[in-house]
Biopython code that builds the backbone (N, CA, C, O; Angstrom):
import numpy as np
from Bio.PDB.StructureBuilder import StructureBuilder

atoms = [
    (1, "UNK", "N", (98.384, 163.035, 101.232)),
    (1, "UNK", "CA", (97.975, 163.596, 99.973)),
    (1, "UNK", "C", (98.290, 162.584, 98.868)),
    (1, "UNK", "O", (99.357, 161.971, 98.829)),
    (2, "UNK", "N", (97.251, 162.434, 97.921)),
    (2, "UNK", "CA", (97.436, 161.456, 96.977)),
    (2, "UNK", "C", (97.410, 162.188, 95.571)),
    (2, "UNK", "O", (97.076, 163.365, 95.440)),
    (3, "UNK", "N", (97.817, 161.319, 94.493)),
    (3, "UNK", "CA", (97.566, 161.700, 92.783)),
    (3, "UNK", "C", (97.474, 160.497, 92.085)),
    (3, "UNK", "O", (97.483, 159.361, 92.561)),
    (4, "UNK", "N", (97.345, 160.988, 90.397)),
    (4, "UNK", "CA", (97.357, 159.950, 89.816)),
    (4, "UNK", "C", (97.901, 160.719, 88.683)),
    (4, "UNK", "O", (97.609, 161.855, 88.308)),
    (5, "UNK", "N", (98.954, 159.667, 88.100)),
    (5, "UNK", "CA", (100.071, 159.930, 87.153)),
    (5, "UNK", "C", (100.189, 159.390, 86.416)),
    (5, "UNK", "O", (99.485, 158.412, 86.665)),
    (6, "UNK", "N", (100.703, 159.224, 85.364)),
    (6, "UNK", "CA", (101.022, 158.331, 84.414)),
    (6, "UNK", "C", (102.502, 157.997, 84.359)),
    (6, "UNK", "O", (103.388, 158.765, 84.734)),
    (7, "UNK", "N", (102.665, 156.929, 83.918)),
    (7, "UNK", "CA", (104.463, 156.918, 84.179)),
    (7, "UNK", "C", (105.506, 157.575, 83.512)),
    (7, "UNK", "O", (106.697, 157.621, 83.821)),
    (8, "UNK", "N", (104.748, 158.226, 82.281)),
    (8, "UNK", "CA", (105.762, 158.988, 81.570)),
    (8, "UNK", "C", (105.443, 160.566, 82.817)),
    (8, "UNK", "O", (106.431, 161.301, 82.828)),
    (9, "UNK", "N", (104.797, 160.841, 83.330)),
    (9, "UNK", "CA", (104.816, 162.282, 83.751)),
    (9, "UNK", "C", (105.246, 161.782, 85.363)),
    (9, "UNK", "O", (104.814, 162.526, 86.243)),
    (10, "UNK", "N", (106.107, 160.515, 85.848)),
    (10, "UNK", "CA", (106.678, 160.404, 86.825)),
    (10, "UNK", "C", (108.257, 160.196, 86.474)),
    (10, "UNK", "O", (109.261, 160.100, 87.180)),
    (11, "UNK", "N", (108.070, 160.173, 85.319)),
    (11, "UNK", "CA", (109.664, 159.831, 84.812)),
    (11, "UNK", "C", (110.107, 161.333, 84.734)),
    (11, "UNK", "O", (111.064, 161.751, 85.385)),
    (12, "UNK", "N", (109.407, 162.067, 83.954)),
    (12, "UNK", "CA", (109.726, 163.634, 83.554)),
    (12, "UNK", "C", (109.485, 164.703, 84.801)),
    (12, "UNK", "O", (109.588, 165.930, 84.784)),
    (13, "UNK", "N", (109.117, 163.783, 85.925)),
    (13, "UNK", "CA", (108.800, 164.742, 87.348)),
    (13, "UNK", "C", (109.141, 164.609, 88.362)),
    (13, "UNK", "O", (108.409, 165.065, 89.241)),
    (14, "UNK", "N", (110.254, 164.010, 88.715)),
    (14, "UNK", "CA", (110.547, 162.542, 89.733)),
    (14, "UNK", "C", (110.434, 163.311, 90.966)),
    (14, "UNK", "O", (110.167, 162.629, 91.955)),
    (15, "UNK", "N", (110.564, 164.501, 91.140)),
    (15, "UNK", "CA", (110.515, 165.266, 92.423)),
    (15, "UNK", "C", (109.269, 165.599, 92.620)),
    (15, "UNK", "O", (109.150, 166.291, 93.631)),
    (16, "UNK", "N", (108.421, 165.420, 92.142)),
    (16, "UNK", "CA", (107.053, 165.146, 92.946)),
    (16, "UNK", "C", (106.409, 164.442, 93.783)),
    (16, "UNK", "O", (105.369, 164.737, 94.372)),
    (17, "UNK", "N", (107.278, 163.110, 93.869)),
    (17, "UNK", "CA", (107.329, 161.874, 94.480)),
    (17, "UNK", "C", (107.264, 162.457, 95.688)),
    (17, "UNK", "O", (106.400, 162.015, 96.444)),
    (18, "UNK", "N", (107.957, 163.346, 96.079)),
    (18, "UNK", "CA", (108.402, 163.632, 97.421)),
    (18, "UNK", "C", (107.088, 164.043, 98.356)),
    (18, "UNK", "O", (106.920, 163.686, 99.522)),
    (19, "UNK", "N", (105.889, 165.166, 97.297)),
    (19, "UNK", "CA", (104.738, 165.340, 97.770)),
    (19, "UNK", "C", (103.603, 165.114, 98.184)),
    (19, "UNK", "O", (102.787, 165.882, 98.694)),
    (20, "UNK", "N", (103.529, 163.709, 97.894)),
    (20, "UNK", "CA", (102.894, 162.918, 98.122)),
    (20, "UNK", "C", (102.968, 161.806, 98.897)),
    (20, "UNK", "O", (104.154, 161.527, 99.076)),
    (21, "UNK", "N", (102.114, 160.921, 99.524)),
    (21, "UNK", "CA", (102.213, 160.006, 100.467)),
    (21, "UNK", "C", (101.815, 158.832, 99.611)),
    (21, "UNK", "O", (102.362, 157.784, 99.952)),
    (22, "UNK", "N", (101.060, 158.756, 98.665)),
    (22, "UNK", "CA", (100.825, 157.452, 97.589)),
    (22, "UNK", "C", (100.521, 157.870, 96.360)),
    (22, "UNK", "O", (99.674, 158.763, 96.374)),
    (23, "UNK", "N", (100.893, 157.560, 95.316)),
    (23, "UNK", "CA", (100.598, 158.388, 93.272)),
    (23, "UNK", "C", (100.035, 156.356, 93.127)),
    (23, "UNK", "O", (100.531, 155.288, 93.486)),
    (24, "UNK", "N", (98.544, 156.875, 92.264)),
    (24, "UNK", "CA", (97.795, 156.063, 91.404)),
    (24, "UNK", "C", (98.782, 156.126, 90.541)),
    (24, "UNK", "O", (99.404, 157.185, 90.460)),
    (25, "UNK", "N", (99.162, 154.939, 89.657)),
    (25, "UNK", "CA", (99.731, 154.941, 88.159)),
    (25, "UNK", "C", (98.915, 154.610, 87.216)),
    (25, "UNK", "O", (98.436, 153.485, 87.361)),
    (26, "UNK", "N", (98.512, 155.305, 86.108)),
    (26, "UNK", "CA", (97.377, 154.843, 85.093)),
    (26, "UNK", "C", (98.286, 155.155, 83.766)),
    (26, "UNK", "O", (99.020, 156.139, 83.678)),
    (27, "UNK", "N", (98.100, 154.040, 82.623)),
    (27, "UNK", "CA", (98.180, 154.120, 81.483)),
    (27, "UNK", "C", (97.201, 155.360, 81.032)),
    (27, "UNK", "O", (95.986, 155.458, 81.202)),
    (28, "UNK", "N", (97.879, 156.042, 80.566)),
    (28, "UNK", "CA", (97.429, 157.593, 79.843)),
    (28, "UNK", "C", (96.212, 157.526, 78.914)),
    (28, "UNK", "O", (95.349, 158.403, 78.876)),
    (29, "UNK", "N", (96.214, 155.976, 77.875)),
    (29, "UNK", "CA", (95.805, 156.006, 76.714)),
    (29, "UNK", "C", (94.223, 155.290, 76.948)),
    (29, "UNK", "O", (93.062, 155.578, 76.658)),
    (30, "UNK", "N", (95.094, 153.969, 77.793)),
    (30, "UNK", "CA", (93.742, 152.829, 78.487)),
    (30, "UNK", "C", (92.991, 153.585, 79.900)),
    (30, "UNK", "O", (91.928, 153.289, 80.445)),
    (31, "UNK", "N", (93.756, 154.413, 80.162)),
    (31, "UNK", "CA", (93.453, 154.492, 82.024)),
    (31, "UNK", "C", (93.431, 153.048, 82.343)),
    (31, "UNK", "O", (92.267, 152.776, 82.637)),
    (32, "UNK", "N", (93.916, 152.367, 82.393)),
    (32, "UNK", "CA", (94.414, 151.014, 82.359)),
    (32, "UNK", "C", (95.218, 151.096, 84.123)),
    (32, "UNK", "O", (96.429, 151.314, 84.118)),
    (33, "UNK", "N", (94.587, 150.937, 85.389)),
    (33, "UNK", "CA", (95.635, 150.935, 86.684)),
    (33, "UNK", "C", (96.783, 149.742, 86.109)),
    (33, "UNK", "O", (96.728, 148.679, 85.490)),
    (34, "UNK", "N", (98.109, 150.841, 86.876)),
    (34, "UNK", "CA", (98.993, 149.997, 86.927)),
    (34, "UNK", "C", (99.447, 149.400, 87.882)),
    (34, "UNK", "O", (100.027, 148.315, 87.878)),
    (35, "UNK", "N", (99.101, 150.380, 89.140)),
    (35, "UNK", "CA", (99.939, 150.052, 90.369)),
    (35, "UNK", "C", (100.236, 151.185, 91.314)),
    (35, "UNK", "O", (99.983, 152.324, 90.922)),
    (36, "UNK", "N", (100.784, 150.989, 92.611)),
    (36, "UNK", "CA", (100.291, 152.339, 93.553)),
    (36, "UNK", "C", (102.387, 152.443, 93.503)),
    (36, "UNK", "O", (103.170, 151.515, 93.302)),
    (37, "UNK", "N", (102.710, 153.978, 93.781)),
    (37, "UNK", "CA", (103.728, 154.052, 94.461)),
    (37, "UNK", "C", (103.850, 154.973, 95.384)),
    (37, "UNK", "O", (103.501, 156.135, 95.173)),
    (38, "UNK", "N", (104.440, 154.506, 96.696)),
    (38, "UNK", "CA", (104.503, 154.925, 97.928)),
    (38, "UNK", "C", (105.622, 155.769, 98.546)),
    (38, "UNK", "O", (106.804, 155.732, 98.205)),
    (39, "UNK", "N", (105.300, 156.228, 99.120)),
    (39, "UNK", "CA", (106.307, 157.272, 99.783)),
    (39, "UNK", "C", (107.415, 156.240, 100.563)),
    (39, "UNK", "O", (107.349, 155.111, 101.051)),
    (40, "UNK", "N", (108.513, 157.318, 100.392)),
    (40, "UNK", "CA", (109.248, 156.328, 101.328)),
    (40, "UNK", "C", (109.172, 156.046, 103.064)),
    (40, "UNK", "O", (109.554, 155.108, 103.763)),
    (41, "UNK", "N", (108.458, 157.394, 103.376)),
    (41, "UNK", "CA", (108.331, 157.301, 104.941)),
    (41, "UNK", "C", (107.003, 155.993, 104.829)),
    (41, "UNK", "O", (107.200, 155.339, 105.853)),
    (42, "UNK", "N", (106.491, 155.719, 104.512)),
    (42, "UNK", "CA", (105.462, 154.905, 104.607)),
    (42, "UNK", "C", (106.224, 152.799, 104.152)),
    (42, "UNK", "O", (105.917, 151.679, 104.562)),
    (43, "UNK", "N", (107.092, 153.261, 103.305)),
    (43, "UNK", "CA", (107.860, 151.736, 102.435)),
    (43, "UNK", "C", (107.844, 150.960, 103.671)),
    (43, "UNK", "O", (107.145, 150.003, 103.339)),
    (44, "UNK", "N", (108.156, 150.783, 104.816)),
    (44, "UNK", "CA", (108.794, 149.496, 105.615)),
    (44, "UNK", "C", (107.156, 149.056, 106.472)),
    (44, "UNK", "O", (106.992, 147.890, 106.833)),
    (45, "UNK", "N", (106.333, 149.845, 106.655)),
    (45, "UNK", "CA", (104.786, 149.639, 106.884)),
    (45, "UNK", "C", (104.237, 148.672, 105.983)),
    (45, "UNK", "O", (103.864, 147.520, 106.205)),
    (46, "UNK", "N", (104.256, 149.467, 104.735)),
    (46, "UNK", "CA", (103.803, 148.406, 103.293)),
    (46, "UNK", "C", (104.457, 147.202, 103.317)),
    (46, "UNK", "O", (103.934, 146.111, 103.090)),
    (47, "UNK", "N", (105.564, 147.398, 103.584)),
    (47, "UNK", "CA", (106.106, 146.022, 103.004)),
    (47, "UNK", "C", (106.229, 145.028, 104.313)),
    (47, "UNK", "O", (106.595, 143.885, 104.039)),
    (48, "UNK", "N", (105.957, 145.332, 105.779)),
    (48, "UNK", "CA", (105.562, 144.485, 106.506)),
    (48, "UNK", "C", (104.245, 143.833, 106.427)),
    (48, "UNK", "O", (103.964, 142.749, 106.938)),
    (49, "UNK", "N", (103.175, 144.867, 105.488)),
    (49, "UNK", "CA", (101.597, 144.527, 105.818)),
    (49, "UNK", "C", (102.032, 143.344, 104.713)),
    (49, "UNK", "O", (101.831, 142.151, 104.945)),
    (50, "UNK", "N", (102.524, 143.730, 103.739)),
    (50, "UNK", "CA", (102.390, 142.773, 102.307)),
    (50, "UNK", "C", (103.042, 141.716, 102.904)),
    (50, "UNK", "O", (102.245, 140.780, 102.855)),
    (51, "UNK", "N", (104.397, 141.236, 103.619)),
    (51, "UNK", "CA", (105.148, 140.170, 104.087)),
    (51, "UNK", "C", (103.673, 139.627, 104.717)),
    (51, "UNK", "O", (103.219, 138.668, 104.092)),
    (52, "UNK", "N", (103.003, 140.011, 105.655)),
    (52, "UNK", "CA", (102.189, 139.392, 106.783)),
    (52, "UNK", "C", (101.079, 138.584, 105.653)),
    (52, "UNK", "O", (100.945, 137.361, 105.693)),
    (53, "UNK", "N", (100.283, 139.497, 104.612)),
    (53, "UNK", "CA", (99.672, 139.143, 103.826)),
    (53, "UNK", "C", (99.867, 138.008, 103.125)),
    (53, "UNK", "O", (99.011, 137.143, 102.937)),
    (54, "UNK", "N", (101.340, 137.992, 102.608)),
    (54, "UNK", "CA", (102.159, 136.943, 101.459)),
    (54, "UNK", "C", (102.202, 135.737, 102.520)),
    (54, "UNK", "O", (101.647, 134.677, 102.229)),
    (55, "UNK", "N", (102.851, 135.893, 103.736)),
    (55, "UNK", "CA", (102.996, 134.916, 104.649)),
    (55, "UNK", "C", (101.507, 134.023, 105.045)),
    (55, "UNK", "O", (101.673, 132.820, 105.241)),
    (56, "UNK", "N", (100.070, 134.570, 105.167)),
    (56, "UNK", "CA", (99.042, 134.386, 105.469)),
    (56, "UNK", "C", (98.585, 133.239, 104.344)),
    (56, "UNK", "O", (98.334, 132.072, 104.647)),
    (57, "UNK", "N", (98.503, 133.930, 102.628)),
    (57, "UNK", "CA", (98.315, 133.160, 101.727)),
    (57, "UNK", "C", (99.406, 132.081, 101.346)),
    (57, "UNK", "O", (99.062, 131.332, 100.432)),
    (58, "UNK", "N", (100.411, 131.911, 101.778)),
    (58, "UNK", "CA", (100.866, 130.556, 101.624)),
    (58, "UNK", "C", (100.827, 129.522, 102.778)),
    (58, "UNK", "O", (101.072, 128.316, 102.728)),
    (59, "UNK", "N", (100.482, 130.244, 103.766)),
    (59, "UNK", "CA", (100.008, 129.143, 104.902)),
    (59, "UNK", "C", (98.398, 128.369, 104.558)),
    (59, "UNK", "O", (97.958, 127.326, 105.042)),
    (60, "UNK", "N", (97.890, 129.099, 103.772)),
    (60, "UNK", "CA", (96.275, 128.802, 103.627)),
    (60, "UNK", "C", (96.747, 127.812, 102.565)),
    (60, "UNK", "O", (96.343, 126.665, 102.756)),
    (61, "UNK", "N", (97.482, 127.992, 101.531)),
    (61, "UNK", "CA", (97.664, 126.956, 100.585)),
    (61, "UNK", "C", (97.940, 125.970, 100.964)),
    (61, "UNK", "O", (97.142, 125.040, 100.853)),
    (62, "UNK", "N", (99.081, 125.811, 101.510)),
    (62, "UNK", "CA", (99.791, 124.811, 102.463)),
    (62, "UNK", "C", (98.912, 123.918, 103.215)),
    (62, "UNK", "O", (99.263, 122.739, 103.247)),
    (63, "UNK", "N", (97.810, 124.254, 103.841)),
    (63, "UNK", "CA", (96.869, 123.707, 104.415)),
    (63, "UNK", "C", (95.739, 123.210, 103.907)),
    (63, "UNK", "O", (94.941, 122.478, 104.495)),
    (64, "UNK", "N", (95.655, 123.725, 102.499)),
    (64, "UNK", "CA", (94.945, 122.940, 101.689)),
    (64, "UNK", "C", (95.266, 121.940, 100.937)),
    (64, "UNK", "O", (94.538, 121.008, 100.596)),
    (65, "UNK", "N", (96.826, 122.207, 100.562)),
    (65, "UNK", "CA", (97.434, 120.751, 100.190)),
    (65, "UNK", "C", (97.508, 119.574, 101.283)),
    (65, "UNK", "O", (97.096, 118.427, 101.110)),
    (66, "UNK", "N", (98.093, 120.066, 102.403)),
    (66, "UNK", "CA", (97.864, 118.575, 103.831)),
    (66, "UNK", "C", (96.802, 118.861, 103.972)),
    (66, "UNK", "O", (96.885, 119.241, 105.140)),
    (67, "UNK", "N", (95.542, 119.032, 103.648)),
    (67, "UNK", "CA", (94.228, 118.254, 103.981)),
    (67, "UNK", "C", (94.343, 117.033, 103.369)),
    (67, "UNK", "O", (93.783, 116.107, 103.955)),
    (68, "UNK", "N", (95.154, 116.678, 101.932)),
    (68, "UNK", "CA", (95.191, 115.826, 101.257)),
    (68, "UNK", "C", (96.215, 115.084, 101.540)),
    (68, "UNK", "O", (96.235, 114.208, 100.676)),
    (69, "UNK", "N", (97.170, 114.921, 102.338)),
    (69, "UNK", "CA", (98.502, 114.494, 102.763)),
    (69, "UNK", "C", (97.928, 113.066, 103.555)),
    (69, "UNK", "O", (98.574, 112.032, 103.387)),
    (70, "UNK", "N", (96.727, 113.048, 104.399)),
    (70, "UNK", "CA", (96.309, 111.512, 105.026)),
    (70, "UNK", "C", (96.185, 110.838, 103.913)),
    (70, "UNK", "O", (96.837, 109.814, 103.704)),
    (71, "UNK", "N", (95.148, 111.445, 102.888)),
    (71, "UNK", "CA", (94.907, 110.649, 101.924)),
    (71, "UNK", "C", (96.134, 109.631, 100.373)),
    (71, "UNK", "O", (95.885, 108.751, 99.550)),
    (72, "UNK", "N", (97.306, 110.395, 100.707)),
    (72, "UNK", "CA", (97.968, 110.231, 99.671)),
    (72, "UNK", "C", (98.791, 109.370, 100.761)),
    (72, "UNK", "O", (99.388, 108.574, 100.035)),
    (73, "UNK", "N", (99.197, 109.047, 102.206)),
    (73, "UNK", "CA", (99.751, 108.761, 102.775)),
    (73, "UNK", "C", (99.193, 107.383, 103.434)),
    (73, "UNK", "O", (99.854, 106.802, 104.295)),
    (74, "UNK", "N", (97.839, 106.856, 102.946)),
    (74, "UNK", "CA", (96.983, 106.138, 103.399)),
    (74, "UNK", "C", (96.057, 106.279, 104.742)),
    (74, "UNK", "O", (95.111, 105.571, 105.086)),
    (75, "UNK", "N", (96.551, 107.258, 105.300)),
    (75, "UNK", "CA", (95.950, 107.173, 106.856)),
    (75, "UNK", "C", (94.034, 107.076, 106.289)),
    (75, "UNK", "O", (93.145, 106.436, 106.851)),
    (76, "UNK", "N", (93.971, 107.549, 105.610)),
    (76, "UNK", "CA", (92.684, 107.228, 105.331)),
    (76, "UNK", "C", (92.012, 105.848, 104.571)),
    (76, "UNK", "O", (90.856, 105.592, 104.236)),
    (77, "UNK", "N", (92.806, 105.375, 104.502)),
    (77, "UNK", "CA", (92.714, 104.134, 103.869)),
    (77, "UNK", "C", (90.938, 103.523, 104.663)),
    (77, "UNK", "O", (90.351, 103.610, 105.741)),
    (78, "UNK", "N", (90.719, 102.939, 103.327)),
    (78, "UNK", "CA", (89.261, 102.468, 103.859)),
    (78, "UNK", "C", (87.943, 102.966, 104.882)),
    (78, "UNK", "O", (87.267, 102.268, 105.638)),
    (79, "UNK", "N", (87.855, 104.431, 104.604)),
    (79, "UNK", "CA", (87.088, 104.950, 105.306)),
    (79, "UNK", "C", (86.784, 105.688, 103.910)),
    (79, "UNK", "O", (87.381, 105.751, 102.835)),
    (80, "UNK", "N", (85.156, 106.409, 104.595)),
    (80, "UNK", "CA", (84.444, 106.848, 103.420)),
    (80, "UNK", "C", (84.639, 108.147, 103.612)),
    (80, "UNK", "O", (85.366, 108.520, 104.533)),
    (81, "UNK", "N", (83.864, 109.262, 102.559)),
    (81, "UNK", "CA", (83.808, 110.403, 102.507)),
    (81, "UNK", "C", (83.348, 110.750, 104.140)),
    (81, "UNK", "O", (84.221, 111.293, 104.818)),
    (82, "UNK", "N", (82.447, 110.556, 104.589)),
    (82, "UNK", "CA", (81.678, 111.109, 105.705)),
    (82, "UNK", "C", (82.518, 110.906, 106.667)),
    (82, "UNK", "O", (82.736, 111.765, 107.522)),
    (83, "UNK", "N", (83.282, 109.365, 106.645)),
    (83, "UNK", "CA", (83.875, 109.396, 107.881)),
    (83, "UNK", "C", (85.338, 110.199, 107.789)),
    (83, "UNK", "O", (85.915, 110.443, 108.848)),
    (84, "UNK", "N", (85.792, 110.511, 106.827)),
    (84, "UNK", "CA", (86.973, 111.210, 106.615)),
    (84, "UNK", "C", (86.373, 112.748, 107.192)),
    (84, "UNK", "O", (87.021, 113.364, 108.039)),
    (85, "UNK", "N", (85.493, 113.114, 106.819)),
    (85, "UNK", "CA", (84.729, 114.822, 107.132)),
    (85, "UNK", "C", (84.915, 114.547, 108.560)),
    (85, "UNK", "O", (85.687, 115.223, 109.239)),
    (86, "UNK", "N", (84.165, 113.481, 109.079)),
    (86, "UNK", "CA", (84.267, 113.744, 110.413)),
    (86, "UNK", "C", (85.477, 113.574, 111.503)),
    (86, "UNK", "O", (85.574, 113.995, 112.656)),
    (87, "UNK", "N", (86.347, 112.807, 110.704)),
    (87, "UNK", "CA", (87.507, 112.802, 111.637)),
    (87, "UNK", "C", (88.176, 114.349, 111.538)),
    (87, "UNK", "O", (88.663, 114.835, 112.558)),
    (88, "UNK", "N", (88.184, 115.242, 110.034)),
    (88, "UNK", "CA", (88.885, 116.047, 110.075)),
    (88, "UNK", "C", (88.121, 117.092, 111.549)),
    (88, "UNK", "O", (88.573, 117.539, 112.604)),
    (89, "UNK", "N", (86.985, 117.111, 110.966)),
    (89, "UNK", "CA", (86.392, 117.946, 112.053)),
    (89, "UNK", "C", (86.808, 117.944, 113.835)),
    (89, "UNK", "O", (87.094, 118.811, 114.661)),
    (90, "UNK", "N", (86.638, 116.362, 113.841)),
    (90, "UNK", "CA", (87.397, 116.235, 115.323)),
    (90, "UNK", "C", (88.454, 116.589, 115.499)),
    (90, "UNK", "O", (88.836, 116.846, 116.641)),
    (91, "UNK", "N", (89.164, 116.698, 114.546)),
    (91, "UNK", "CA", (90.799, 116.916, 114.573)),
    (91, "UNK", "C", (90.723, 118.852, 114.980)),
    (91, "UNK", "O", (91.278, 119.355, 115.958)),
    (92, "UNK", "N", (89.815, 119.700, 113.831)),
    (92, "UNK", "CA", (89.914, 120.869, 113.903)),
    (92, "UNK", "C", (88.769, 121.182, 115.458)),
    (92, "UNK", "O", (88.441, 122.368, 115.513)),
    (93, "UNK", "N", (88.520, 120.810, 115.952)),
    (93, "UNK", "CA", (87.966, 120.923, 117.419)),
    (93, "UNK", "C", (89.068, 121.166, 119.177)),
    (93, "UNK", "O", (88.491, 121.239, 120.262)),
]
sb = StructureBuilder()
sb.init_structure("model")
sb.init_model(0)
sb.init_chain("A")
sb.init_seg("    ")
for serial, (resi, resn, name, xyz) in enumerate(atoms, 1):
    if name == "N":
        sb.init_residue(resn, " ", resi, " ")
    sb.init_atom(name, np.array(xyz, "f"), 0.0, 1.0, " ", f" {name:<3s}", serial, name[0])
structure = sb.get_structure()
């Protein structure tokens, strides 16, 4: 079961928390989303999916910076665009 609250009527209700499995938070004035809050039987789920997630996007970064690591390191030294594409490719094969 879900809702949507505003944070002053979670401050003035805190035992409602309990009824729910996730509360929308919206600014009252903007309906402006703020952010989801979760039940606690559900907290260690969320926060493994989000670790796996967080862990995923800094490996992708990471791998976009050493694409550039031959180049700053010389291994590419004197080879052109094309032949750099194609070595990476052999490499990711």
């Amino acid at each position: 079961m879900t809702t949507k609250m505003s944070i002053r009527e979670l401050t003035r209700s805190g035992s409602k928390i309990a009824d729910y499995d996730y509360i929308d938070i919206e600014d009252r004035k903007s309906h402006e989303y703020k952010g989801v809050l979760i039940s606690a039987k559900y907290a260690d789920d969320v926060k493994a999916f989000l670790e796996k997630k967080i862990a995923k996007e800094k490996q992708k970064k990471l791998d976009e910076i050493m694409q550039f690591a031959g180049i700053l390191s010389g291994a590419t030294e004197n080879m052109s665009v094309q032949e750099i594409k194609a070595k990476k490719m052999r490499e990711m094969q």
